[in-house]
N, C-alpha and C positions, 0 to 999 in steps of 0.2 A: 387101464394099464396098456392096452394094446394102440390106443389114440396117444396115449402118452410117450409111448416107444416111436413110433410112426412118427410123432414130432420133431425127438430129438435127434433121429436120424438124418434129417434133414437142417442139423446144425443152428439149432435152434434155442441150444440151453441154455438159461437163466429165465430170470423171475417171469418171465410171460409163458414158461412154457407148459407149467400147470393151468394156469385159466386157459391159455389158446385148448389145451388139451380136453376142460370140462368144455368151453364154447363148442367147439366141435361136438362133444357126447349131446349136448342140446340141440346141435343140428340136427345129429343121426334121428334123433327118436323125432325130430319134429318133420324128417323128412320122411320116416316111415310110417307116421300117419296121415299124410298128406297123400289127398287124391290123388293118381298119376293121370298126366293130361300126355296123351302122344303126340310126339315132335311134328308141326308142320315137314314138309317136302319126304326126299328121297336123299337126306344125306347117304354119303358116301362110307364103305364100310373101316375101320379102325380097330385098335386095342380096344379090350373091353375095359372099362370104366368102373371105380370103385364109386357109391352113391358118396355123393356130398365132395370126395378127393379129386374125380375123375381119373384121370392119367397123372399125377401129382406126381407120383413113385416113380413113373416107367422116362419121366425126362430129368436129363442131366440139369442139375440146380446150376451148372458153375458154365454149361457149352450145350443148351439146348437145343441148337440147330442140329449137333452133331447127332443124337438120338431120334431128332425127328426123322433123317434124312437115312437113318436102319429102318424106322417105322415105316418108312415110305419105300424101300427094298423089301419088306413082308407084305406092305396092303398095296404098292401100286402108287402111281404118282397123283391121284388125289386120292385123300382119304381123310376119314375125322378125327381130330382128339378133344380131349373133354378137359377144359380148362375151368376146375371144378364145377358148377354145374353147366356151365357154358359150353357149348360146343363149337370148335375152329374145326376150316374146312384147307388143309394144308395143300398148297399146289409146289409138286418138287419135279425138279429137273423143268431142264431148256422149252423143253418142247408144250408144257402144260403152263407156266408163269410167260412164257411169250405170247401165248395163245389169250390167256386172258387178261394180262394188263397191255396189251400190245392191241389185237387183233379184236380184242370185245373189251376195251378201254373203260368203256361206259358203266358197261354193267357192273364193272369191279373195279371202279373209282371211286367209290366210298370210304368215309374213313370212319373204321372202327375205334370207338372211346371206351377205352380199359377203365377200370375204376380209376386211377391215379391221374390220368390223365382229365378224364370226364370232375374229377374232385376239384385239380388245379386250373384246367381252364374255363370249365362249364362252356364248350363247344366254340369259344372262341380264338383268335388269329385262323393265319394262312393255314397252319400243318394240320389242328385238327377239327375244323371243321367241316362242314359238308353242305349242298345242292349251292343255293345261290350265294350264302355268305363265303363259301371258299371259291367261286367262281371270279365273282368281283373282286375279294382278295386278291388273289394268286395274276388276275388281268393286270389290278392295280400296282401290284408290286414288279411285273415283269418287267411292265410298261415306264414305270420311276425306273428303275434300274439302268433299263436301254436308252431310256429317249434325253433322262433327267441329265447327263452327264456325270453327277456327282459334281457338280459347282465348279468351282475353275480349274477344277484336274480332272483326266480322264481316270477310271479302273486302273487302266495298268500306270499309269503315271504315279498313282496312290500308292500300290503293291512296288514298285522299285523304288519310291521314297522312301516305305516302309522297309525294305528290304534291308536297305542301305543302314537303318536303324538298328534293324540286327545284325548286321555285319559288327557295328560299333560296338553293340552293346558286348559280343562273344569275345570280341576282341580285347575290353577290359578286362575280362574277364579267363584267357586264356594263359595266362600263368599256373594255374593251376586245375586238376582236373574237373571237367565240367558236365551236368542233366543240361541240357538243353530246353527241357520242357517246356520251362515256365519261358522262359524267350519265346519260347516258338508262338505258345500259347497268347502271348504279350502282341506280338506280331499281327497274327489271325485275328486276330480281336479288335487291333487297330485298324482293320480295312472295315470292317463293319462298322464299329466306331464314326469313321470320317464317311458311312455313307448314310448311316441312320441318324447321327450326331453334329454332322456337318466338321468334326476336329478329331483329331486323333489324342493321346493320353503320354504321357511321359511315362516307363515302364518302372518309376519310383514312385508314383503318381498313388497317394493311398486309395482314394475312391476307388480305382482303376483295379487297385489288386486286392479290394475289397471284391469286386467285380466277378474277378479273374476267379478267385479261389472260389466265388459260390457255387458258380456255373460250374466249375471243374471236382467239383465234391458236389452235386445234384447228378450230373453224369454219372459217375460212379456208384452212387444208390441206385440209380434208374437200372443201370446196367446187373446191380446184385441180386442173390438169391432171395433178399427181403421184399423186393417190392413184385419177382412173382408170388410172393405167396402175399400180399397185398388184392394183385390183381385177382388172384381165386378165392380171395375171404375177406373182403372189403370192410363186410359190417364188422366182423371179428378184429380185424389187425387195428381198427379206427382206436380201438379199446386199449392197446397194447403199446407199451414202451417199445420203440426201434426207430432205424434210421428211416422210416418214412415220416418220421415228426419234424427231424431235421431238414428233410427235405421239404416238407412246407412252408417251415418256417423259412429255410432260404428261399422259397419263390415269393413271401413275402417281402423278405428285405429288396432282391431285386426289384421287384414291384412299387417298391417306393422309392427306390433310384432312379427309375425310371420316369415315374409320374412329375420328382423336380427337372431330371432332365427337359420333359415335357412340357410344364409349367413355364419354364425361363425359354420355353420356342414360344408361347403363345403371348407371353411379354416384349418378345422382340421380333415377330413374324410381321415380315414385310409380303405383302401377297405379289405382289412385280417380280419380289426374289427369289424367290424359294431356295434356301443353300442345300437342302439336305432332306430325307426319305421323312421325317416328321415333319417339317413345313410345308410338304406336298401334301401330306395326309390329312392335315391340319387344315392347309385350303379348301379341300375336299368337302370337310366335314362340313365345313362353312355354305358352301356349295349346296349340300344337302341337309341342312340342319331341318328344311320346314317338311322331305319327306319321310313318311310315319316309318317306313319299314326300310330305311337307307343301312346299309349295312359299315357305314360311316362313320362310327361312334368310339367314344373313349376307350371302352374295353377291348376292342379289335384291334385299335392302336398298339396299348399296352400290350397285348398278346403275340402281337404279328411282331413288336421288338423281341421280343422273351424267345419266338418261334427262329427268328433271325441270326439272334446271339447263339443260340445253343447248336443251331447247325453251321452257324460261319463259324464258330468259334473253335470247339472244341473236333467236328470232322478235319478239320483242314490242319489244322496242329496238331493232331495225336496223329492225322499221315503223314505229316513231314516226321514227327520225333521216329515211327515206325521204320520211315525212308532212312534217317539216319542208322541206325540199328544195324538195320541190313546192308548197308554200305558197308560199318562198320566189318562186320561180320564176312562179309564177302571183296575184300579189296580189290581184288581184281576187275571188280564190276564199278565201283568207285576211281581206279585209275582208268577205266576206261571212259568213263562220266568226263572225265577230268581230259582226255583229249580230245573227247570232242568241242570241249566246250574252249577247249586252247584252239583248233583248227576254227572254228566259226562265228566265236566271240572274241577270242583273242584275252588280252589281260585291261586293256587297256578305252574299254567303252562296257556299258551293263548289257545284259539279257535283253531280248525282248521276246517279245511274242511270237514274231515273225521269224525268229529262228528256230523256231519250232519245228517246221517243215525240213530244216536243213540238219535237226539232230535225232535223229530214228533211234538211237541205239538210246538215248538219254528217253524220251517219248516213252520207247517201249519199257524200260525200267520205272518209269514212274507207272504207267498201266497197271503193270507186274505188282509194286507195289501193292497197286488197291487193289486188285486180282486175292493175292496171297493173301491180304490183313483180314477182308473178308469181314469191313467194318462194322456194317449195318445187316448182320447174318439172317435176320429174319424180317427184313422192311419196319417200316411203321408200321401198325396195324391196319389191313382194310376191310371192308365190307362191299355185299352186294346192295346195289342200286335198287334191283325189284330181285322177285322172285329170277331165277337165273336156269336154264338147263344146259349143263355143263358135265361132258364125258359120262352120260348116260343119267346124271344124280340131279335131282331138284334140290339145289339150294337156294332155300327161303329169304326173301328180303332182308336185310339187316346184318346177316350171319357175319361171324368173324372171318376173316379170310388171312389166311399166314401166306405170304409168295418167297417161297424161302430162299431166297437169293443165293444163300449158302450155296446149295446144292446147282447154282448154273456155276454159281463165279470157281467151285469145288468139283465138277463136274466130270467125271472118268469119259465121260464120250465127246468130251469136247475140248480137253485140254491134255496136250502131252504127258506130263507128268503135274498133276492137278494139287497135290501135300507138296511140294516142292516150289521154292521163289526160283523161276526159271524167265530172264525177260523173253527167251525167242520164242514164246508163245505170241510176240506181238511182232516178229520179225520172220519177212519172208527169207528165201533161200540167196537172195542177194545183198541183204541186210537192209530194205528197205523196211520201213515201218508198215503193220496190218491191221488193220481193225477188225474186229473179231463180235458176232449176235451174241456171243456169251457176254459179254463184259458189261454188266448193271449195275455197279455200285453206286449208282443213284439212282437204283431202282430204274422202274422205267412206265413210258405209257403217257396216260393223265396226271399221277402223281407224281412222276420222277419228278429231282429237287429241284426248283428255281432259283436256287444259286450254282447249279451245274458249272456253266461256262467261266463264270466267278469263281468258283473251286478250282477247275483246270486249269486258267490261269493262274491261281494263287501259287499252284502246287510247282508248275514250269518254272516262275521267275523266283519263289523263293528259294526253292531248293539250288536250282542252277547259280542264282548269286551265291549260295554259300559255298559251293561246290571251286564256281569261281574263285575264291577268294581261302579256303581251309582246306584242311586233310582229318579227317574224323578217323582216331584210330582209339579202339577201346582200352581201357583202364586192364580190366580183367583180359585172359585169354578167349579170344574171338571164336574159339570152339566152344566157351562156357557162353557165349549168348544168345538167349533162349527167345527167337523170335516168333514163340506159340501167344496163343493169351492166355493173360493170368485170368481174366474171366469173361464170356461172353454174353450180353443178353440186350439190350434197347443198342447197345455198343459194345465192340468187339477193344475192350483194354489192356495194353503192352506192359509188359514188362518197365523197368527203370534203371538205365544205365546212367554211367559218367564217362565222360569220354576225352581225352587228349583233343585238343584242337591246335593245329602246326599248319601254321600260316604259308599261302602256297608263294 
């Protein structure tokens, strides 16, 4: 009864919550006759731990960073939590997450595989893999990026054709009150599209928003209450109706979109040409077919696209739809978007890149943004490299490692007012633009994201063409819009507004 209370407390009712409930009772008694073996190293001290639950109770199911980052105000800026039987070793604040993905990169560049993760890709692509398969990966991919061009367009040539796409598409569509989401969404998808795919997609296009909607309902589970109690009862929840079925099931359909996309490169792959990140990979593989241990294989493929899509896709469109929100929300920081982007761009040529340097007060609102949104609040998951001695604790090779990004990007000693979207935290005392050690929302180190500079660009030339060219004023009263998350957990997920679009 008390396994069964404990469940539904954590919003779990219906038909699975009795069997979840005896699996559990089956645990307890099989973990309380089992030997106890004591933990390698000197972890780090923490809440104390229920057997089999861990800390289960003591973090928020719907904003977990936010609980961690109390726990880390009672134990200290590293300490342990027990992510049921598993123990994570949390590093909070500036000065302990710089120190080790910054300053000891190495040692805590590992990348920790949660069950869900370890289930759908069994250690392959760029994000979560580890030693030489993510090595080569992440060289090979930097390297296509930079050097490849993207075929006869540059990156930002791509992202202003793109742009302009959306400019049209909002523009049909501005008669009546408008989400922006799914455009935006359309957008960001279409730049990875035409670097992985060699073409972009029409945003009527069925495959395309077959596509669209898997990845952005896979997010959303990843991000939910279910899939951490996934990751602390893997054999248990396998058993169990919920939306981690769904989400298998959708990394399979991807999975086979993917494979004919692939198929129809390897029918029409000219080696002299390479158009696109699959025919380069493709080459590759060819390249190294006859060595045994090349890390150059179908499945790395398949996975380093899936790894691709979900981070160009869905980060870079839920922070523009977030950008709008808060523009919305805040006009006065949206009219002022809007002259400097009349002083430097004018009406009558697009964005570029290079005007960047010349718009600090736009720069710093976009930072602000991902400052505030506070996307990716607890990293990917890492690990240590070897055994590790860190602020006085031996942690043992492999260990989970959480670098709670929250608590830099949220940080009371590092940012004026830190709960608050405020851009002068990026502007000096003359209104120039400042760059700031706090600011990692692409993580940072060994792992930070190798679509980084892709992202910052996405974010500059989209946003500033739409800015260009509309006036985002909310449906509802811009006091009623609520720019918290509606849930935080693999991804920090907004709210969903409609919004007036009045053409400038």
């Amino acid at each position: 009864m008390f396994l069964y209370s404990l469940v539904a407390t954590m919003g779990l009712n219906g038909p699975g919550t009795t069997l979840l409930s005896l699996l559990l009772s089956v645990l307890f008694i099989m973990w309380f006759f089992k030997p106890k073996q004591p933990w390698k190293g000197r972890l780090p001290p923490g809440p104390s731990a229920l057997p089999i639950l861990g800390n289960l109770f003591q973090v928020d199911r719907r904003a977990p960073q936010k609980s961690l980052i109390k726990l880390g105000e009672q134990y200290g800026p590293v300490f342990t939590i027990w992510f049921g039987s598993r123990p994570a070793v949390v590093l909070c604040g500036q000065d302990v997450v710089s120190e080790a993905l910054i300053e000891r990169g190495h040692d805590f560049s590992g990348r920790y595989l949660l069950p869900v993760f370890r289930k759908l890709t069994n250690d392959y692509g760029i994000a979560f893999s580890n030693g030489e398969r993510w090595k080569q990966l992440r060289k090979f991919t930097l390297s296509t990026f930079r050097n490849f061009g993207m075929g006869r367009k540059s990156i930002e040539e791509r992202i202003l054709e793109e742009a302009q796409f959306l400019v049209t598409a909002i523009q049909n569509k501005k008669d009546t009150p408008l989400s922006p989401n799914f455009l935006l969404r359309c957008a960001a998808s279409n730049i990875i599209c035409s670097i992985v795919f060699g073409d972009r997609f029409e945003y009527e296009d069925k495959r395309f928003l077959t596509l669209i909607e898997l990845f952005a309902e896979n997010l959303k589970i990843l991000s939910g209450p279910w899939l951490q109690l996934y990751n602390n009862f893997p054999t248990i929840v396998d058993f169990l109706p919920g939306p981690h079925k769904k989400l298998f099931q959708n990394a399979k359909d991807l999975m086979n979109f993917i494979k004919q996309v692939i198929q129809s490169h390897k029918e029409s792959l000219q080696k002299d040409f390479p158009r696109d990140f699959i025919d380069c990979f493709l080459i590759k593989m060819e390249e190294e077919e006859h060595k045994h241990d090349s890390e150059f294989v179908h499945m790395n493929l398949l996975w380093t696209i899936m790894n691709l899509f979900l981070a160009g896709t869905e980060t870079t469109s839920t922070t523009l739809q977030w950008a709008i929100q808060i523009l919305a929300k805040y006009p006065q920081v949206q009219e002022k978007i809007h002259g400097e982007i009349d002083e430097v761009v004018g009406s009558c040529r697009r964005p570029t890149v290079e005007d960047r340097a010349k718009m600090p007060y736009t720069d710093a609102v976009i930072h602000e943004v991902q400052r505030y949104i506070d996307l990716a609040p607890m990293s990917l998951p890492h690990a240590v490299t070897r055994d590790v001695e860190f602020s006085g604790y031996l942690i043992p090779k492999g260990t989970y490692v959480v670098p709670l990004l929250s608590s830099v990007l949220k940080g009371t000693s590092q940012w004026e007012t830190p709960e608050e979207f405020n851009p002068n935290h990026f502007l000096d005392e003359n209104g120039d633009f400042k760059k700031s050690e706090s600011f990692m929302p692409f993580s940072a180190g060994k792992r930070i994201c190798p679509g980084e500079s892709l992202a910052r660009m996405e974010l500059f030339l989209f946003l500033t063409t739409l800015l260009q060219n509309f006036v985002f004023k909310p449906v509802i009263d811009r006091k009623e819009i609520d720019i918290s998350a509606v849930i935080s957990g693999f991804s920090a997920v907004p709210n969903d507004y409609e919004f007036y679009v009045i053409s400038r």
